[in-house]
Steps between C-alpha positions, in 0.01 A plus 500: 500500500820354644456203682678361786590161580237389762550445872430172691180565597276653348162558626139670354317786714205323689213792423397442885900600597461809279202606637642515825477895642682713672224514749496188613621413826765237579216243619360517130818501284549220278799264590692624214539820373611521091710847463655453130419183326476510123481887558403684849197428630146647442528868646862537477810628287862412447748850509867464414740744640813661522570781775402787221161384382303234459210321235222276509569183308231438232674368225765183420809737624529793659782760537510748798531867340798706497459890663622730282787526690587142688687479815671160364489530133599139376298355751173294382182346670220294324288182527426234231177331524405120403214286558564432820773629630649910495909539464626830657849611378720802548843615451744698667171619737459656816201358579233249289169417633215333366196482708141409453269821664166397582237802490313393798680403787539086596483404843770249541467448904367150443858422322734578758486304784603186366471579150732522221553680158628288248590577101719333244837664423721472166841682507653477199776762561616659861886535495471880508216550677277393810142456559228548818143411543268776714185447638257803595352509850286827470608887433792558566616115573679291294746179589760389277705212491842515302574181310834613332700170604255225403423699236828464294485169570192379334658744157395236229341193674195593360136560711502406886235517738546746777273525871580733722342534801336809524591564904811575223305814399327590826603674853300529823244776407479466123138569402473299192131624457519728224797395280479625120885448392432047626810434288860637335796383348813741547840467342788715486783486252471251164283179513228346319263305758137344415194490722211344511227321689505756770219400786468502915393222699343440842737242530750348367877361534856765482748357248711832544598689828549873552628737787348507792422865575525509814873393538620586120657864634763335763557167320862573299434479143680591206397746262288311194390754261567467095682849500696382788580178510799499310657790643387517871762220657780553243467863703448343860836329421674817381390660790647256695816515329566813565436489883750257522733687273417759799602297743787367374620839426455593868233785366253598768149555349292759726154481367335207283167619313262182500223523270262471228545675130479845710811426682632317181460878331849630695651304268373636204278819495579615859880371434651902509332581827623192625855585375424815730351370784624143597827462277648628864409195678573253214111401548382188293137488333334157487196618367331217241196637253183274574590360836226444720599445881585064432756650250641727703518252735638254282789725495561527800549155593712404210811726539400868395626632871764282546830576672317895533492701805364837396363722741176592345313291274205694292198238491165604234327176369136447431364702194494214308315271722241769459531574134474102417337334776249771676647347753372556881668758655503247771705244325757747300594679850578148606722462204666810602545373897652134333758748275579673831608214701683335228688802469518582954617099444829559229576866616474473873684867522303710193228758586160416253364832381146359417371757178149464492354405164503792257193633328367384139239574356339870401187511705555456922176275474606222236521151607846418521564843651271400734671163608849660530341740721377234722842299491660800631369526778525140628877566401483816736464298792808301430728798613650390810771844550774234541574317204219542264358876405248574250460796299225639291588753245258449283347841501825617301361334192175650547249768460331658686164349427682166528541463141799362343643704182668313179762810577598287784458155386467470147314138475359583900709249647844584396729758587646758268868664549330748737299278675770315608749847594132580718490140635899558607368862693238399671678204645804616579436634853426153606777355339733656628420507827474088451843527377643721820529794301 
């Protein structure tokens, strides 16, 4: 069996902690609740996996399985596991998780309201990659934290301590009753990080802070994700260079396409209906993959509209909130509104066509489908018929049973070549009345 150098701490699994049940009610829980320490605890499992499959760890190292056919061929996910401590590791990946699944559910109420959850971290290697810690709050409810930043920096000082509070992990409502996934690690890219000592607490004191939720969709943020972060402002700045190449050329841009990875599509995918439909105006797409509404923001306010004065601007943000976060409907709309004024605020003459958020997912009744649903309609009310008009055309993408087809979006969430000639259709009625036509 491989071992692993051990953490700072190291602690054995009182029998009373382990007998703790997923019945009991806050009032009874022990002040410290032991989820992986010298292996999970009594009742449990640790799973590592990648965004294809997964396997329960029950030997000294553990590789994820290859389908027959893999998505990301070169691409590997597996755990090593010590006497103390587990080391997950993965390469040119998607997506890495290792969680410990507990068959019953725990009732972790009695750790949240000034409680922490606190583990000891080794990264050995993070250059390439990124990592996130996710704590379950019932079915479907989960809250992660990103910790790409800090992260890198710890890359070969060895085992720290980390606390986090866990009003990190929790929103108003949570449940927290009848968790069974109490605990993952999640990477993306290459890294090799070490866990261990993984336990909540009634109480305890933060040495790490996190976003807070409720303010984390219209505070400007850059985008900090391992695929991204070498690319994403060397392209903000490119972007920006050619605006004011623009402007110094006296060229007037009509239309500017702000954005997620949908709108970033026109540039590559949807690029020959583009050619077709918006060459005419000289439009510019500013559409960044993985922005939440901060990043868009973010944007915004450092240069991506300057010297501009188009006379519509094409607005669609908030998938990703959703797709990351869950986020609140509540709190993503209010993204949305920030990205509006900033933009009412630098182009004081431009027409917002507000899209609402397209479709993903196959089934009308899946979760995230769900909370784009409910965005768009806050984001309906936002039309005022002078400067800011919404339009929904999401039905184009659609069946009739609500469904969304792979025909249409091949991963359902991106657009295909058609998708995007349909998307160009069905909005150019509205467009071109915003642009006088």
């Amino acid at each position: 069996m491989k071992r692993i150098a051990k953490p700072l701490r190291l602690s054995l699994v009182l029998p009373a902690l382990l007998a703790v049940g997923a019945c009991a009610t806050p009032a009874k829980q022990s002040d410290e609740l032991t989820i992986y320490a010298a292996g999970p605890r009594i009742g449990s499992n640790v799973v590592v996996a990648d965004f294809e499959a997964s396997q329960r760890v029950d030997g000294a190292s553990v590789l994820v399985p290859k389908p027959a056919v893999p998505k990301v061929a070169e691409s590997r996910v597996g755990v090593d596991v010590g006497d103390n401590a587990m080391t997950l590791h993965f390469k040119d990946a998607w997506y890495a998780n290792l969680r410990v699944e507990s068959d019953a559910p725990l009732d972790l109420r009695a750790y949240v309201p000034d409680g922490v959850v606190a583990f000891d971290l080794n990264v050995e290697e993070m250059a390439q990659g990124g990592v996130s810690f996710k704590v379950s709050c019932g079915k479907e409810c989960e809250r992660q934290v990103p910790y790409l930043v800090p992260a890198r920096a710890m890359a070969g000082k060895g085992w720290q301590p980390l606390v986090f509070s866990m009003r990190c992990f929790a929103r108003d409502g949570d449940d927290f009753r009848a968790v069974t996934v109490p605990f993952a690690l999640e990477g993306s890219g290459s890294g090799r990080v070490g866990i261990a000592h993984i336990r909540f607490l009634k109480t305890g004191t933060p040495n790490t802070v996190c976003p807070d939720y409720k303010t984390q969709s219209v505070t400007p943020e850059m985008l900090n994700q391992s695929w991204s972060i070498n690319n994403w402002l060397p392209r903000h700045e490119a972007k920006k260079a050619e605006v004011e190449r623009r402007n110094a050329a006296g060229e007037k841009t009509g239309i500017v396409f702000i954005g997620d990875s949908i709108t970033e599509g026109w540039e590559k995918t949807g690029a020959p209906v583009w050619q077709r439909y918006y060459a005419k105006y000289n439009a510019l797409g500013l559409g960044f993959g993985g922005d939440h509404t901060e990043n868009v923001l973010w944007r915004l306010q450092h240069g991506a509209l300057e010297g501009l004065d188009p006379k519509v601007v094409v607005l669609m943000a908030g998938t990703n909130n959703t797709g990351d976060r869950r986020e609140n409907p509540v709190t993503t709309a209010a993204g949305i509104r920030r990205n509006i004024e900033e933009v009412q605020q630098r182009l004081p003459n431009a027409r917002i066509l507000l899209l609402a958020i397209f479709p993903r997912d196959a089934k009308p009744d899946s979760q995230l489908r769900r909370i784009n649903d409910e965005v768009n309609k806050i984001l309906a009310g936002f039309d005022d018929g002078k400067r800011i008009f919404f339009l929904n055309i999401n039905q184009t993408f659609l069946n009739a049973d609500g469904t969304l087809s792979r025909e249409v979006m091949p991963d359902l969430l991106h657009l295909n070549e058609q998708s995007y000639e349909a998307w160009a259709k069905a909005m150019a009625p509205a467009l071109q009345r915003l642009m006088g036509e």
